[in-house]
Residue frames as a rotation matrix with the C-alpha (Angstrom) as fourth column:
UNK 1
-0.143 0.982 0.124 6.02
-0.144 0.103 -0.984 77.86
-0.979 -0.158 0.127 214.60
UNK 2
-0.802 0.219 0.556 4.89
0.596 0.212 0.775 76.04
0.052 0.952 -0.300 210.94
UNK 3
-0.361 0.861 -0.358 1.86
-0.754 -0.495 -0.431 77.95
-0.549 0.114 0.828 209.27
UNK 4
-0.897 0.259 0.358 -1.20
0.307 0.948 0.082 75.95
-0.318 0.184 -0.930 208.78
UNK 5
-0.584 0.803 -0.122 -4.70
-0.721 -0.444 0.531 76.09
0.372 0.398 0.838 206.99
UNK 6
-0.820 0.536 0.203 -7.93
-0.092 0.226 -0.970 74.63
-0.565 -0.814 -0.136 208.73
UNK 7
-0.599 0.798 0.062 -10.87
-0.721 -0.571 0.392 74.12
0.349 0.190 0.918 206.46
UNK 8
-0.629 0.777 -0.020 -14.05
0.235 0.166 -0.958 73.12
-0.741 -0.607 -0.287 208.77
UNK 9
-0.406 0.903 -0.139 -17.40
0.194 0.234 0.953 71.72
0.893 0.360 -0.270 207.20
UNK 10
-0.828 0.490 0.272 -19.92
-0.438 -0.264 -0.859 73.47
-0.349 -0.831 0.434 209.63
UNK 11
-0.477 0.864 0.164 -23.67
0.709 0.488 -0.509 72.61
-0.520 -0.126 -0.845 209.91
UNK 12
-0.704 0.096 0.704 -25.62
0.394 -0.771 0.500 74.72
0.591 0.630 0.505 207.59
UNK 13
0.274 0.943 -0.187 -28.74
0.745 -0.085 0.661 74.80
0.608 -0.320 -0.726 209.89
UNK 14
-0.293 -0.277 -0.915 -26.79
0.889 -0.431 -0.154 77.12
-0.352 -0.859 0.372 212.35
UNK 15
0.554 0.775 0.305 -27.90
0.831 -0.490 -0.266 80.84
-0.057 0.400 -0.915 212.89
UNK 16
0.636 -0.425 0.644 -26.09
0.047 -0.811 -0.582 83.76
0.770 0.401 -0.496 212.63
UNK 17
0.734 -0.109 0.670 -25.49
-0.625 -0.495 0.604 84.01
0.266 -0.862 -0.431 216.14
UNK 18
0.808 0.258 0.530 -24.56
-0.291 0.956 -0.021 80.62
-0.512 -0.137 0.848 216.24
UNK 19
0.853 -0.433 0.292 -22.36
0.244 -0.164 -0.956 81.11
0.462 0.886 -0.034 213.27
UNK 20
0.587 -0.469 0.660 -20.52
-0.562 -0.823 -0.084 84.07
0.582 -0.321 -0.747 214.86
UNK 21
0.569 -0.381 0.729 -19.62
-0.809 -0.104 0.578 82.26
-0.144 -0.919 -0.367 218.23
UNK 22
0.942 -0.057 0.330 -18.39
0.297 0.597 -0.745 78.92
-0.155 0.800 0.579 216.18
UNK 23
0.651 -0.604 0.459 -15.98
0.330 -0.319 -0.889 80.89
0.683 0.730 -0.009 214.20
UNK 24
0.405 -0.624 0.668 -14.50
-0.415 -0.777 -0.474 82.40
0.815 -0.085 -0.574 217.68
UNK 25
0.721 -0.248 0.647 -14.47
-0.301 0.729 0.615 78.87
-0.625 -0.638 0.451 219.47
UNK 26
0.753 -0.593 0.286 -12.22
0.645 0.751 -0.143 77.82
-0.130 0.292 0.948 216.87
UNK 27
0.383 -0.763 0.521 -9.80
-0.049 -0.580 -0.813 81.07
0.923 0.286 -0.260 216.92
UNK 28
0.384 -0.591 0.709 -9.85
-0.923 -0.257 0.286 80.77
0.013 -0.765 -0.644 220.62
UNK 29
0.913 -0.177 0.368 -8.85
0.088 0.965 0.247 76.78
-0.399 -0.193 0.896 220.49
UNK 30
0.576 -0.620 0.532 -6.03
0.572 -0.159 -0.805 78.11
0.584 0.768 0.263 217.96
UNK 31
0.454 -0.333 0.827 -5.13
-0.494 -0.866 -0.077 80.84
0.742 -0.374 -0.557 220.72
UNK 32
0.853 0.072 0.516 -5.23
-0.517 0.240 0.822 78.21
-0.065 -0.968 0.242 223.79
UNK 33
0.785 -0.588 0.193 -2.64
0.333 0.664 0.670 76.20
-0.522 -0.462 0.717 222.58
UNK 34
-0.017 -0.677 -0.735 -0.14
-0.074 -0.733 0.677 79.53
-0.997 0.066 -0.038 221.53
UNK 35
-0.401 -0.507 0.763 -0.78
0.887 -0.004 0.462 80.03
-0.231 0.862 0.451 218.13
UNK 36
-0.594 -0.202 -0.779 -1.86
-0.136 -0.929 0.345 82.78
-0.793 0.311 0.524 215.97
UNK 37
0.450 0.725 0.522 -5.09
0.784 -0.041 -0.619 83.28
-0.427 0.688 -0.587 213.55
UNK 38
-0.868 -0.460 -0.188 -3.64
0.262 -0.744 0.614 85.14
-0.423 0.484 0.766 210.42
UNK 39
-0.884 0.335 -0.325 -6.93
-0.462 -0.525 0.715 84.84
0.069 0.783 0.619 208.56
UNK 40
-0.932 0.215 0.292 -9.83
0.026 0.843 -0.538 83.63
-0.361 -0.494 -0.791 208.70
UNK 41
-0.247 0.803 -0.542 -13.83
-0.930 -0.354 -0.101 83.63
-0.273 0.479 0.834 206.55
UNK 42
0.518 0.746 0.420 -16.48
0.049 0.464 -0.885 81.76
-0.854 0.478 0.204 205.35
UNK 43
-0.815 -0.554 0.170 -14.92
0.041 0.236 0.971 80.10
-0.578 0.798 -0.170 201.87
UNK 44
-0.557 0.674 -0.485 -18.86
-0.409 0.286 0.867 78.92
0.723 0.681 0.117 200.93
UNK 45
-0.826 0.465 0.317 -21.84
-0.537 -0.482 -0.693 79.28
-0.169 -0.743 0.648 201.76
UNK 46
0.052 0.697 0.715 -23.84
-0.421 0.665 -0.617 75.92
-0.906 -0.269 0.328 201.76
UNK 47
-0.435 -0.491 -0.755 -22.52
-0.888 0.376 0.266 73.53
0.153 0.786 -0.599 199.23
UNK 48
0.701 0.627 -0.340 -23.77
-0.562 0.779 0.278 70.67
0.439 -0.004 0.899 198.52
UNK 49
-0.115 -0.701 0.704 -21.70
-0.682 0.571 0.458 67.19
-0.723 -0.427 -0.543 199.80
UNK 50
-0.834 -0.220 -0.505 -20.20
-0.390 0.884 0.259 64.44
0.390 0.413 -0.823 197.79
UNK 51
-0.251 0.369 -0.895 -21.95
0.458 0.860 0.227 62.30
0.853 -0.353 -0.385 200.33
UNK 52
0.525 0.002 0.851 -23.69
-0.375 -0.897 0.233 63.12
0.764 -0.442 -0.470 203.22
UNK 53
-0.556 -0.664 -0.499 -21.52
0.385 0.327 -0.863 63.14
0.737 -0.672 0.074 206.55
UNK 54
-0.976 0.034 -0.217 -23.38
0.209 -0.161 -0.965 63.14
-0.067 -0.986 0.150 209.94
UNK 55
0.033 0.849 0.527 -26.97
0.980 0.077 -0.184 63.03
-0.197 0.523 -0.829 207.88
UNK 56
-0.059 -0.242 -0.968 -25.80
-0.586 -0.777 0.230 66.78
-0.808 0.581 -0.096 206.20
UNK 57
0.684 0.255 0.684 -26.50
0.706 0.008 -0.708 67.02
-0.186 0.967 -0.175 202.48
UNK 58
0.413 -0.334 0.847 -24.93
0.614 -0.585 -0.530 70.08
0.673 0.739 -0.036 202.59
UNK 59
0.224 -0.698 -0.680 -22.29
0.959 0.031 0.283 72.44
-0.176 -0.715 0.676 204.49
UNK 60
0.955 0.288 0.075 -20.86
0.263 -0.933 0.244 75.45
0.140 -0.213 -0.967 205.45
UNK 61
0.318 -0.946 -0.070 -16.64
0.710 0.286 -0.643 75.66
0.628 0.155 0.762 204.28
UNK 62
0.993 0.089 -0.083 -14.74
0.121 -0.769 0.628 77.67
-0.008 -0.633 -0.774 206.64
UNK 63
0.247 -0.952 -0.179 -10.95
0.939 0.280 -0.197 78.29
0.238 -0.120 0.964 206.69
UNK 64
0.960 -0.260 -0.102 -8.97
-0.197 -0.889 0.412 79.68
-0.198 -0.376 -0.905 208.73
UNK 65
0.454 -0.890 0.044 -5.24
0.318 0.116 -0.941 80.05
0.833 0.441 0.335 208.49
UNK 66
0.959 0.042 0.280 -2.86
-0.265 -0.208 0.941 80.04
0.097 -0.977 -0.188 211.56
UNK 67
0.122 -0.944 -0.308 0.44
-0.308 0.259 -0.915 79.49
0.944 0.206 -0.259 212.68
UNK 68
0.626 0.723 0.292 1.20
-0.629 0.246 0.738 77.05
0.462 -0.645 0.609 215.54
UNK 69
-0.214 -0.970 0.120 3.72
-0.977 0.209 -0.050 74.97
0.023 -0.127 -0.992 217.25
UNK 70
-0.153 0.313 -0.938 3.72
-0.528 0.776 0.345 71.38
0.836 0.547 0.046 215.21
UNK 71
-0.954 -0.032 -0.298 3.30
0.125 0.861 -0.492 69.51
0.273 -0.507 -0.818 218.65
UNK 72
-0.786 0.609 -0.109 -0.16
-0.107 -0.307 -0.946 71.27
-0.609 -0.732 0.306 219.35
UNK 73
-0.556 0.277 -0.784 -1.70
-0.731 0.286 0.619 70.07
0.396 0.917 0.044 216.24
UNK 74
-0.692 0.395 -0.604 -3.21
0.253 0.917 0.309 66.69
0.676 0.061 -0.734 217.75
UNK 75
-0.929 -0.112 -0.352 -4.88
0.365 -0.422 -0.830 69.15
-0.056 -0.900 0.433 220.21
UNK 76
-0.687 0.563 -0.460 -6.57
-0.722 -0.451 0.525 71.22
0.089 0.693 0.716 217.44
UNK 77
-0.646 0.174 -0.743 -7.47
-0.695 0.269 0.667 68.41
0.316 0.947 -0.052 216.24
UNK 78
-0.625 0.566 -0.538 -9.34
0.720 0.684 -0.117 66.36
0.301 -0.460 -0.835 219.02
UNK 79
-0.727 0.496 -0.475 -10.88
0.050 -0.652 -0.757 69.82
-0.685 -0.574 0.449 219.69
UNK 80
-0.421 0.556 -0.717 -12.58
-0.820 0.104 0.563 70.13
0.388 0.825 0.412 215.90
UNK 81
-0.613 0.319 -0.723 -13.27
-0.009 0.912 0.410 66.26
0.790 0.258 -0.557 216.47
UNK 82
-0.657 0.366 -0.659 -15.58
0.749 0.216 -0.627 67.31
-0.087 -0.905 -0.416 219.74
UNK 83
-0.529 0.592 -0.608 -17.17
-0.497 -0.797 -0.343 70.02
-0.688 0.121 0.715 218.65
UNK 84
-0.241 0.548 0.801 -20.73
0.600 0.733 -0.321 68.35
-0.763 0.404 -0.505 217.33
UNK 85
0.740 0.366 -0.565 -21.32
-0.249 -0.630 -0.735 71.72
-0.625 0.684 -0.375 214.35
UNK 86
-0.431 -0.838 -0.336 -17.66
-0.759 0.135 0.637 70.60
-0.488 0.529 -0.694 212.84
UNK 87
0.811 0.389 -0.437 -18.77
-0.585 0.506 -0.634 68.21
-0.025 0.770 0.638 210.20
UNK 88
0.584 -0.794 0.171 -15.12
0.578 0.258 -0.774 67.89
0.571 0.550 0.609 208.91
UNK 89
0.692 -0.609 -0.388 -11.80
-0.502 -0.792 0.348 69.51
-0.519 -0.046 -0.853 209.21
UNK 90
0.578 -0.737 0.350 -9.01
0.807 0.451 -0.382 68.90
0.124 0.503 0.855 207.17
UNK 91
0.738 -0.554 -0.386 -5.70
-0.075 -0.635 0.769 70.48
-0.670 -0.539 -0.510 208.72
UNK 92
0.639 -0.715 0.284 -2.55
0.641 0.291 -0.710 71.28
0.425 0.636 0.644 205.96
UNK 93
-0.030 -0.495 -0.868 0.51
0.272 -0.840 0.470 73.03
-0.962 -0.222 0.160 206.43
UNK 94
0.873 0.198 0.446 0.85
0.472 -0.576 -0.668 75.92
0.124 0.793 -0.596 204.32
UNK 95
0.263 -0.777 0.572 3.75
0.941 0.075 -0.331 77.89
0.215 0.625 0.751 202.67
């Protein structure tokens, strides 16, 4: 399993609740396809954007950190890319 980092541009407009359940759709999407959340948190709390993306001005950074088996990566990733609160993601491996 490679260890990877996740940061996700959320919607600022979301509420707490909203927030909350978010943050544990993407640990379980990270679970479903056997990996492992090491960490995870709110990086920043409504930044502005370069530019906006999806008419957002501004955003909500999230990262999580995880370890995962490198074929289940394109998985993640069409999951982030379906979920309409993800703004972004931008998936690295980490060290």
């Amino acid at each position: 399993m490679n260890k990877y980092e996740a940061m996700c541009i959320v919607k600022p407009d979301l509420s707490e609740e909203e927030k909350k359940g978010l943050f544990a759709q993407i640990a379980e999407v990270v679970q479903k396809n056997n990996g492992k959340v090491s960490s995870a948190g709110v990086w920043a709390e409504k930044r502005p954007l370069a530019y906006s993306i999806k008419k957002q001005k501004e955003g909500i950074y999230y990262l999580v950190e995880f370890s995962l088996p490198p074929d289940a990566i394109t998985q993640i990733r069409y999951a982030f890319k379906l979920n309409e609160q993800i703004l972004r993601v931008l998936i690295t491996t980490s060290k």
